[in-house]
N, C-alpha and C positions, 0 to 999 in steps of 0.2 A: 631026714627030717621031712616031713609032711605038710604042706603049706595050706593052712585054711585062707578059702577065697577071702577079701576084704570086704567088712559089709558098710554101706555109707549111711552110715547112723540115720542121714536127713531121708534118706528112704521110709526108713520106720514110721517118721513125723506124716509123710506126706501118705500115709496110708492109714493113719487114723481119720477118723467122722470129723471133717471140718469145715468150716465157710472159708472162703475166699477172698479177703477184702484187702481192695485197694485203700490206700491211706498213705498220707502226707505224715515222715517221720521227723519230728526236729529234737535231736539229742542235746543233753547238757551245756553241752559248747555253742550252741545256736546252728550247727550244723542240720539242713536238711535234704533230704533224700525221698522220692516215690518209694513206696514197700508195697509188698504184697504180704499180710498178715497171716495166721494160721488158725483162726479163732472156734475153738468148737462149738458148736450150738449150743452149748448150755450155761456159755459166760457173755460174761457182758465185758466193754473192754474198761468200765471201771472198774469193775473186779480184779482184770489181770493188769492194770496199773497200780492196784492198793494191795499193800503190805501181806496179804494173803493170797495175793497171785504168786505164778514162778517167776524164780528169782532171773530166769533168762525167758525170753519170747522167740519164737521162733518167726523169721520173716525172709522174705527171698527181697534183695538192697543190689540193685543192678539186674546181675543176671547170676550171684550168686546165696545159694544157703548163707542165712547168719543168725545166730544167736546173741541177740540183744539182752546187755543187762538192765533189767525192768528199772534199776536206780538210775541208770543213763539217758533215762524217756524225760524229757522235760515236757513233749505232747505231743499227740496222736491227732489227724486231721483225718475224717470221712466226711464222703457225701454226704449231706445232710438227708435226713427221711422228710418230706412234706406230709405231714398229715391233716384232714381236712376236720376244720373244728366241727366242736358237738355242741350242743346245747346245755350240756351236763358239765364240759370243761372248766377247768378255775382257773379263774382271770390269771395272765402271766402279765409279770413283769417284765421291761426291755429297760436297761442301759445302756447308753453306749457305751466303750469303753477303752479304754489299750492296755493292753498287758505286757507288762513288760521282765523279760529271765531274768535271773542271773546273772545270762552267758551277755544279756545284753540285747535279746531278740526283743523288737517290740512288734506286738500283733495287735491290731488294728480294728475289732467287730462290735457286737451287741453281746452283752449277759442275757439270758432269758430263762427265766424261773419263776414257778408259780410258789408265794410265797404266806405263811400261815398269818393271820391279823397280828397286825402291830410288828412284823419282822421283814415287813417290805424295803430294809435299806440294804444297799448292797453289801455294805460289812456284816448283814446276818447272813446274808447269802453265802459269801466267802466263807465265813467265820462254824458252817456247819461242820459236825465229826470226817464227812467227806474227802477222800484222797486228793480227788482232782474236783473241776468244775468244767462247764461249757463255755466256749467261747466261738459264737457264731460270725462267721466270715464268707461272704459273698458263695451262698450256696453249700460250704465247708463250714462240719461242726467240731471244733477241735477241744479235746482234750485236753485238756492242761493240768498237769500234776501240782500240786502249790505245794509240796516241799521247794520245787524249780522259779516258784516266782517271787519276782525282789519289790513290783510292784503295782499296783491297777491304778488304775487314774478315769475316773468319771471326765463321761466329754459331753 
C-alpha cells in the first residue's frame, strides 16, 4: 500500500489572494476571542456575514487554524478606518447606543449612519434589508449581525 503524503487543507486557504485582518470575534454565546481573518479583496465583511457569504469563515483563534460557522458570528470588531470629511459628504447621524445579544453580551458605542430624509430614527436604521449594522466603539467598528441581537436601547 502506497501512502499519499497528507495535505493540511488550511494550507490551500492560506495561499489564495487575501487581506489580513485582525478583528475582535464575539460568537453566539458571548464568547470572545482576537482572530486573524482571511478576507479576499473583493468582499466586504458584510457580505461574508450575510446569508450569501460561506457558510464557514476561515480565521487563525489562538495560534490555531479554524473554521468558523458564519451562524455562530454574533459580531466582528476592526479597527475603525478614519476618513477625513469632504464637502460632498451626507450629513451622518450618531446615537448612542448599547447593544445588547442574545448570549446576553452588552456593547456599549455610537450608531452612525447617514440616513435618507424623513428615515433619520434609529429603528429605520436597524429596520433596513441589511444582515448586520455598525456599532462604533472607542476606535473599533463592530459588526454585529442582528439575527444575534435581543436588543438596542438609545442612551
Amino acid at each position: 500500500m502506497v501512502m499519499q503524503p497528507s495535505i493540511r487543507r488550511s494550507q490551500v486557504i492560506l495561499r489564495m489572494p487575501v487581506d489580513h485582518v485582525q478583528a475582535t470575534l464575539i460568537l453566539h454565546d458571548g464568547a470572545r476571542s482576537d482572530v486573524m481573518l482571511f478576507v479576499p479583496p473583493t468582499e466586504d465583511l458584510e457580505h461574508l456575514l450575510g446569508p450569501s457569504g460561506p457558510r464557514f469563515l476561515p480565521m487563525i483563534r489562538g495560534s490555531k487554524m479554524h473554521l468558523v460557522a458564519r451562524e455562530a458570528i454574533a459580531g466582528l470588531g476592526i479597527q475603525a478606518v478614519v476618513a477625513t470629511p469632504q464637502d460632498d459628504d451626507l450629513p451622518i447621524e450618531v446615537q448612542p447606543a448599547m447593544v445588547q445579544l442574545k448570549s446576553g453580551t452588552e456593547l456599549v458605542g455610537e450608531l452612525r449612519y447617514s440616513a435618507p430624509m424623513g428615515q433619520a430614527r434609529t429603528a429605520d436604521y436597524l429596520n433596513t434589508s441589511a444582515d448586520t449594522f455598525d456599532l462604533h466603539i472607542e476606535g473599533i467598528v463592530f459588526h454585529i449581525v442582528k439575527a444575534h441581537v435581543a436588543l438596542v436601547e438609545e442612551r
